[in-house]
C-alpha positions as CSV (number, residue, x, y, z in Angstrom):
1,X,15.8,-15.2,-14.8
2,X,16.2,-12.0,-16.9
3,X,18.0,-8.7,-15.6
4,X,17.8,-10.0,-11.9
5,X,13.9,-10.5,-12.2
6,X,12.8,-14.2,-11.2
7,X,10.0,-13.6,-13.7
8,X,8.2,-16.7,-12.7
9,X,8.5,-15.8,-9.2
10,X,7.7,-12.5,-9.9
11,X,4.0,-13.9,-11.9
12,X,3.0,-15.8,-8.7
13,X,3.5,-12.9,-6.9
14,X,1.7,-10.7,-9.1
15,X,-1.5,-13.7,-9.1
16,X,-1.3,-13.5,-5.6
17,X,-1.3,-10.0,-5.5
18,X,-4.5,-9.4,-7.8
19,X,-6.7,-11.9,-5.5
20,X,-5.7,-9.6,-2.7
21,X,-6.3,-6.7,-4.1
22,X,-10.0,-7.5,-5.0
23,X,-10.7,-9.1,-1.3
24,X,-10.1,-5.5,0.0
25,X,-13.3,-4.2,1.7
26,X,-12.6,-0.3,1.2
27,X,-10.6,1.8,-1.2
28,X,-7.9,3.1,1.4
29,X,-7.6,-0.5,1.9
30,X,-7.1,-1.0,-2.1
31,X,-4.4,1.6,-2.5
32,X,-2.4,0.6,0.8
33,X,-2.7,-2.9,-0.8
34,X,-1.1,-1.5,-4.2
35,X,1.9,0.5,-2.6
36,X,2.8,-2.2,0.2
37,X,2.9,-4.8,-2.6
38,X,5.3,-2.1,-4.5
39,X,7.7,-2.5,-1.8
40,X,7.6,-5.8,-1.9
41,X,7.8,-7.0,-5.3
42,X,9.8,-3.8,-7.0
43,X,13.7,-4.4,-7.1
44,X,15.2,-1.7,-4.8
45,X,11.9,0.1,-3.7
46,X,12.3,1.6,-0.4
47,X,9.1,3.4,-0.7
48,X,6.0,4.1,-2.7
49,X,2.6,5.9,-2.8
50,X,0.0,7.5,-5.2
51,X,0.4,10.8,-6.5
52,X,-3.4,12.6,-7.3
53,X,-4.3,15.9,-9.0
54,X,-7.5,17.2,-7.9
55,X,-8.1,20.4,-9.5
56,X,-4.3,21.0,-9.9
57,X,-4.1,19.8,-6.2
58,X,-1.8,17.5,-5.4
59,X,-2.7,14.8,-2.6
60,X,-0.7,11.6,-1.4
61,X,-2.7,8.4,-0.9
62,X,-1.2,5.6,0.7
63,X,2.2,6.5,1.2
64,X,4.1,4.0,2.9
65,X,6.9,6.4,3.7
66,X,7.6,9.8,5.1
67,X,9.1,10.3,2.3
68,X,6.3,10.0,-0.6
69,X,4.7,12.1,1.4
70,X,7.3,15.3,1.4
71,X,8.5,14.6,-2.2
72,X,4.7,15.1,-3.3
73,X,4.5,18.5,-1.5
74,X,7.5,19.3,-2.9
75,X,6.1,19.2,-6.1
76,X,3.0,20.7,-5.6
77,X,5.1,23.5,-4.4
78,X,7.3,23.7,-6.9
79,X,5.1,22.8,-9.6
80,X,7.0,20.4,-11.0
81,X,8.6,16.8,-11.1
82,X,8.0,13.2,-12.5
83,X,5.0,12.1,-10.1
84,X,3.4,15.8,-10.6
85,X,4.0,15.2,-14.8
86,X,2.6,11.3,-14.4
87,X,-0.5,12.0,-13.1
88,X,-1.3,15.2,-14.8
89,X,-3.8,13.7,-17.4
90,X,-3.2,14.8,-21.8
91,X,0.6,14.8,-21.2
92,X,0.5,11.1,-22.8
93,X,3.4,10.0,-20.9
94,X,2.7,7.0,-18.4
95,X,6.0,5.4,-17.4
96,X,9.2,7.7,-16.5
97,X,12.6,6.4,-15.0
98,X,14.8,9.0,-12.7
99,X,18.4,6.8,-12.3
100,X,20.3,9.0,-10.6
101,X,18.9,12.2,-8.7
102,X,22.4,12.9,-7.5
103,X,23.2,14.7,-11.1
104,X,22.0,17.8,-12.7
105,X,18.5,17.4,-14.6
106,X,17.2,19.8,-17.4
107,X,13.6,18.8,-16.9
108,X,13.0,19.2,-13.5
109,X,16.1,21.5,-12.3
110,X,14.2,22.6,-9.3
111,X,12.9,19.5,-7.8
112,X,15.9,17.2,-8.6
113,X,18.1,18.4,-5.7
114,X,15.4,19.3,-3.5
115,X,14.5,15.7,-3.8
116,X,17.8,14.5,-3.6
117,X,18.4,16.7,-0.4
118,X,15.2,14.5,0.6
119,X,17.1,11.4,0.9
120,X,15.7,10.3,-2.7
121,X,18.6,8.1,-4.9
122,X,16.5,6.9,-8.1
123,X,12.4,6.9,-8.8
124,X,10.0,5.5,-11.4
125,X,6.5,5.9,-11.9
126,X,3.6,5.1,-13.5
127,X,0.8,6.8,-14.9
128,X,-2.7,4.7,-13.2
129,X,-5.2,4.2,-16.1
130,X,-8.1,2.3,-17.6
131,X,-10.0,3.1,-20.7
132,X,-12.2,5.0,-19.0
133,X,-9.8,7.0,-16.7
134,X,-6.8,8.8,-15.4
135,X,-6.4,7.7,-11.8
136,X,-3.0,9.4,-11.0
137,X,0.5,8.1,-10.9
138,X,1.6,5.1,-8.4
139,X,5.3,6.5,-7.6
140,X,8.4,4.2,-6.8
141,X,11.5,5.8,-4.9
142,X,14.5,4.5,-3.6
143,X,17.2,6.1,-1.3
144,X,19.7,4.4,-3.6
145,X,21.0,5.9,-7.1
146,X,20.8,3.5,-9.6
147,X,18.2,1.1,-8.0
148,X,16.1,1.1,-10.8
149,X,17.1,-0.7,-14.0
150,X,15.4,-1.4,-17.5
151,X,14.1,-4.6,-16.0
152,X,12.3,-3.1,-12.9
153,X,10.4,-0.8,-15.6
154,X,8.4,-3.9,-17.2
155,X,7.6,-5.3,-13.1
156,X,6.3,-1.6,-12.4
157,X,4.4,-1.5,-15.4
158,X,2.6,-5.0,-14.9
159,X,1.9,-3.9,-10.9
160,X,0.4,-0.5,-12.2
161,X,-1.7,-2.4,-14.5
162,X,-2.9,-4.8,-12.0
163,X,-3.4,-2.0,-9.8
164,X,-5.1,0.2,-11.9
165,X,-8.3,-1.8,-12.6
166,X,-8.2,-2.4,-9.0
167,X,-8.1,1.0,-8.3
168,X,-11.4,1.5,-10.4
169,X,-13.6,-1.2,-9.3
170,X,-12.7,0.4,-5.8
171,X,-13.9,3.7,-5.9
172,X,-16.6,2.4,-8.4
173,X,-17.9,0.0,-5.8
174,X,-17.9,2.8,-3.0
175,X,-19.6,5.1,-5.3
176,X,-22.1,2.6,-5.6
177,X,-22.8,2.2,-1.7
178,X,-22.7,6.0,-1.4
179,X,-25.6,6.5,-4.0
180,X,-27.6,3.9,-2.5
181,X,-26.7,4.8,0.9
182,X,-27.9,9.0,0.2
183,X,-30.9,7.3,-1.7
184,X,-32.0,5.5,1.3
185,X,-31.2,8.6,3.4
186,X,-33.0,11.2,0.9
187,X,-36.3,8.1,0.9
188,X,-36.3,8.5,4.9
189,X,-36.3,12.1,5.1
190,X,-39.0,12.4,2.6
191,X,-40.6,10.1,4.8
192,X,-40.6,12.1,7.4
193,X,-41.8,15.6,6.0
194,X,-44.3,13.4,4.6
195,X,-45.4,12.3,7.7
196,X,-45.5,15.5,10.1
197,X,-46.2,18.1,7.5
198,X,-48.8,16.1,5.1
199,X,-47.1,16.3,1.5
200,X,-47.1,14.2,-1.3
201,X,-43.9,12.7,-2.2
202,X,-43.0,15.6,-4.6
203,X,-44.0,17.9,-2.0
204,X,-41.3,16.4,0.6
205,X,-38.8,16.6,-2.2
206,X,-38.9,19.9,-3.4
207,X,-38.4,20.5,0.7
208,X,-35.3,19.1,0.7
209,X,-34.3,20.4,-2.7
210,X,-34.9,24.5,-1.9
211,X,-33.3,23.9,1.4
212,X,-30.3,22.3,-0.1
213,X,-29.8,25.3,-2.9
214,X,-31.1,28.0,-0.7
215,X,-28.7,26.9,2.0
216,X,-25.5,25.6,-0.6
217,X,-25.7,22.2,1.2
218,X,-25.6,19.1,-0.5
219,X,-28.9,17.3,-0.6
220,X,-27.8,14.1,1.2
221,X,-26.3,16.7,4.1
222,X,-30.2,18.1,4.4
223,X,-31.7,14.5,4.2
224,X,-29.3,13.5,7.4
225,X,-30.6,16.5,8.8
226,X,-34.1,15.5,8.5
227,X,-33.4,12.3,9.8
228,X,-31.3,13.2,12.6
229,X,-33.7,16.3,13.9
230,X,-37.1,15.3,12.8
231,X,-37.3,18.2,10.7
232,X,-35.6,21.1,9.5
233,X,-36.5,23.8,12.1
């Protein structure tokens, strides 16, 4: 036992957790996995989710609380704050610790009481990486100041780790099924033009491929066309 943490507990828990977390069937499933088992194994973590930039963006994924969810928008509208700073990629910072949001701070002056109007007491995050990848930032809040100590840091840190990789071979794995699902698709179409308009392969192709730029629709959108319809008349 070390700073409260039961850290041989605490390494069952995290085996157990990294099975799981590969047994998902679906990324949603993965990240609802990784913030649930947050809750659960973090210290004082009332609530927890994970903060994404797309094109300076900002969504929530998984959020197990209403409160992830308005603390992200707060940021996105404010511009600013930890989980905004975590998962913007270059800053090199990937762990940050908020103890107390119930005093004055310099960095984030703006979201700090906002946040703390909220019903936030303390946060942590952690920057989600491989070393391929930025993935985002999986945030920790509590309601309570002071719920976070030096000890929950390393347990974060080892969960974000753990969660990161699984994270990865996630979306990896979907990307996978998506390309060979549009694959099959696009095969199927082409198929089909073939068929009831007497091209070669290339011919059915280059269909699908001028109606896709002259129409700014993604090829695998024409090919389910095709499919669906017959045709593309």
């Amino acid at each position: 036992m070390e700073g409260g943490v039961d850290w041989r507990r605490f390494a069952e828990q995290m085996a157990s957790m990294a099975r799981d977390l590969l047994a998902q069937d679906s990324v949603g499933a993965t990240l609802e996995r990784i913030t649930t088992s947050a809750t659960e194994l973090v210290s004082g973590c009332d609530a927890a989710g994970i903060l994404v930039l797309r094109d300076s963006q900002v969504e929530s994924l998984a959020p197990t609380d209403r409160l992830v969810v308005d603390s992200d928008r707060l940021q996105a509208r404010l511009g600013e704050g930890p989980c905004f700073d975590a998962a913007r990629t270059g800053t090199g910072e990937r762990v940050y610790r908020i103890a107390d949001l119930t005093v004055e701070h310099q960095r984030w002056p703006a979201y700090a009481p906002q946040a703390h109007a909220l019903g936030v007491g303390s946060m942590m995050g952690f920057l989600l990486y491989t070393e391929d990848e930025d993935l985002g930032a999986l945030n920790l809040y509590s309601r309570k100041p002071g719920a976070f100590d030096e000890a929950s840091e390393p347990a974060g840190w080892l969960l974000a780790s753990h969660a990161a990789v699984a994270f990865s071979s996630a979306r990896a794995h979907a990307q996978m099924e998506q390309a060979v699902a549009t694959r099959h698709t696009i095969g199927e179409a082409m198929g089909i033009l073939m068929g009831s308009h007497h091209l070669s392969e290339e011919q059915a192709f280059d269909v699908l491929r001028r109606y896709s730029q002259e129409n700014n629709v993604k090829l695998r959108e024409v090919a389910r066309l095709v499919c669906e319809k017959g045709g593309l008349s």
